[in-house]
N, C-alpha and C positions, 0 to 999 in steps of 0.2 A: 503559558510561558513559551514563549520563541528562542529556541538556541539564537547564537551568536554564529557566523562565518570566521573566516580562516585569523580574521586580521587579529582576532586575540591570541593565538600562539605566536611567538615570538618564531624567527627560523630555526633554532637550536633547538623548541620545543617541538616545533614538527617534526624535525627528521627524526627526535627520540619517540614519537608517536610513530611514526611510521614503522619504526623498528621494534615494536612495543612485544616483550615477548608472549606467548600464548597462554603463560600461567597469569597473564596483567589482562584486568579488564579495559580494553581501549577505550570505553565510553566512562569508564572511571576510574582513572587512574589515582593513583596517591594525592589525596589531598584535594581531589575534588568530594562536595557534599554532596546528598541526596537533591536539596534545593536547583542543583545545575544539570542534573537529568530527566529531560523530559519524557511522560511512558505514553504510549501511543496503544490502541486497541479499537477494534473492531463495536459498535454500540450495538448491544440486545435487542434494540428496539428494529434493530434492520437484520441481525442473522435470524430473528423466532421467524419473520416470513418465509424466508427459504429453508427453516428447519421444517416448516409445517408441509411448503411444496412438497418438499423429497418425500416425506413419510407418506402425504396423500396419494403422491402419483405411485410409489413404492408400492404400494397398499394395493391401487386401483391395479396396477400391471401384474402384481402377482398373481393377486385372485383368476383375473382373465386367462396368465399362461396355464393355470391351474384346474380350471374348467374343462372337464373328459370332453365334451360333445364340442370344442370349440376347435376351426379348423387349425391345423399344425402349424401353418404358417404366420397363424394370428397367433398363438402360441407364442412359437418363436421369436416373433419380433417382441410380441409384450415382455418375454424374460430377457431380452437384451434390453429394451429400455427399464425393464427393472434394474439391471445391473448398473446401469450409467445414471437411476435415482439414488441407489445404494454411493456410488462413488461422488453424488453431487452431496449427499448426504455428511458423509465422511468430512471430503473436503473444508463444507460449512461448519463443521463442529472445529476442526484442527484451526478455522481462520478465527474462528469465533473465541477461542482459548489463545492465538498467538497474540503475543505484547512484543515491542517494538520501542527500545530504549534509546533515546539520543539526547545527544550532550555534545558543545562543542569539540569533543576530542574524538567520537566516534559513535559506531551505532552497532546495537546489538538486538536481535531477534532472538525469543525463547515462543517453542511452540511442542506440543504434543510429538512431532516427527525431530524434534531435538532443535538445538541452537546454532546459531554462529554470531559471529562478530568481528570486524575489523575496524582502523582508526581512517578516518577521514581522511590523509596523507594517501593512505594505502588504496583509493578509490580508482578503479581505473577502468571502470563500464558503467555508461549513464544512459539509459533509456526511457522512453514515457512512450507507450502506446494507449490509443481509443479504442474500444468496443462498444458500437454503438448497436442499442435492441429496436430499434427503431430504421426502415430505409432512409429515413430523411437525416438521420444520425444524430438529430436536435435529442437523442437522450441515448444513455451508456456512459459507460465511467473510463476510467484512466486506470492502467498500469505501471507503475513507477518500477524498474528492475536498477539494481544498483548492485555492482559486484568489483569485488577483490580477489584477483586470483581465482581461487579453486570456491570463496564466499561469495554466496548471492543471498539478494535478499530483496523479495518481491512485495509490495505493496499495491494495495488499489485504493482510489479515491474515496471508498466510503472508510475510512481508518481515521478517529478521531485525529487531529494534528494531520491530515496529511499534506495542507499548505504550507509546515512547517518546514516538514519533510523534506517538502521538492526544493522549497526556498534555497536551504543551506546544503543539500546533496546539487543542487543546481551551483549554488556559490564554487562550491569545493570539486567540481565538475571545468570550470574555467580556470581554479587554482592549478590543479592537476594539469591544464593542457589536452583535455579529450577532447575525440574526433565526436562529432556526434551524428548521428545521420537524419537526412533530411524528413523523414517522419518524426523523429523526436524535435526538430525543430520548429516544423509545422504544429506540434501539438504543444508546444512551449508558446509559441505565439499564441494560441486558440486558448490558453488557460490565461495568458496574461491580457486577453479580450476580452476574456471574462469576466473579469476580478475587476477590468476599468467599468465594465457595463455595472456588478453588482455594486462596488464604490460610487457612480454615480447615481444609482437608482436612490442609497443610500443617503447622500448629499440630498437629493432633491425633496427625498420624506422628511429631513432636517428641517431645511431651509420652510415647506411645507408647515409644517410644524409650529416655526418661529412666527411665520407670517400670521398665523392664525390667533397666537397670540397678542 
């Protein structure tokens, strides 16, 4: 299910979204159904990989800094990269539990480190960065950061919906009037290259398809 952009609040219903007080949830307000919220999360099948990395490399680096006869230095570097598998560790579990609610009226994050939430009116930082694991950067994913005020709320490309995501926090990004800067620009074009190369690859197995019939 794909929320909707701005065009379905009327203007009087935005500015009252925008001023939505904190005991109202902005992603559902009175009168909206469960039907018109869509929940967004992170899939199992991609956080057990990096659950499994941290615990391995965890495992391998302790043992080592732990080892009497092993030199101090080698030690000490292994319990610092123990500490930074222990906090990849963490991390993965906290992103792997967080859900990620949106609805034409706003979007709300619930996660282990607590929640927030505000209404799509109240948007006013739009960013998309790349991290790419690769030097040729042909692979790494995308960070979506989106904030209101003193709320942020960060997303990365492997987050079921997160096409949906950028689509209408993109929409609501142009409604708003924000500045965006020339990296999230660049990386807005690089996603929208993308999507024409995967829609056409997808046409062409179509067409493929038909003809064969």
């Amino acid at each position: 299910m794909a929320v909707s952009p701005k065009e379905h609040l009327a203007p009087d219903d935005a500015a009252v979204a925008g001023a939505v007080p904190s005991a109202v949830d902005p992603v559902k307000p009175v009168g909206v159904g469960e039907s018109e919220v869509q929940t967004m999360g992170y899939p199992s099948k991609l956080m057990a990989p990096d659950l499994a990395k941290s615990v391995v490399g965890l495992l391998i680096c302790g043992v080592i800094a732990l080892i009497p006869e092993m030199l101090e230095i080698i030690q000490w570097t292994s319990a610092g990269l123990a500490l930074l598998f222990v906090f990849y560790f963490a991390r993965t579990v906290v992103r792997f539990q967080s859900k990620i609610y949106v609805s034409e009226y706003g979007i709300r994050l619930s996660s282990l480190r607590g929640g927030t939430a505000f209404a799509w009116p109240e948007l006013s930082k739009f960013r998309l960065r790349y991290f790419s694991t690769k030097r040729d950067g042909n692979k790494g994913w995308f960070e979506l950061t989106l904030q209101a005020g003193e709320a942020k709320i960060v997303a990365e490309s492997t987050l079921d919906g997160f096409d949906d995501l950028l689509e209408i926090s993109r929409d609501w990004a142009k409604d708003n009037q924000l500045l965006v800067d020339d990296i999230t620009r660049t990386n807005l074009m690089r996603m929208d290259e993308a999507q024409t190369l995967v829609k056409a690859a997808a046409s062409e197995r179509t067409e493929g398809g038909l003809k064969k019939r």
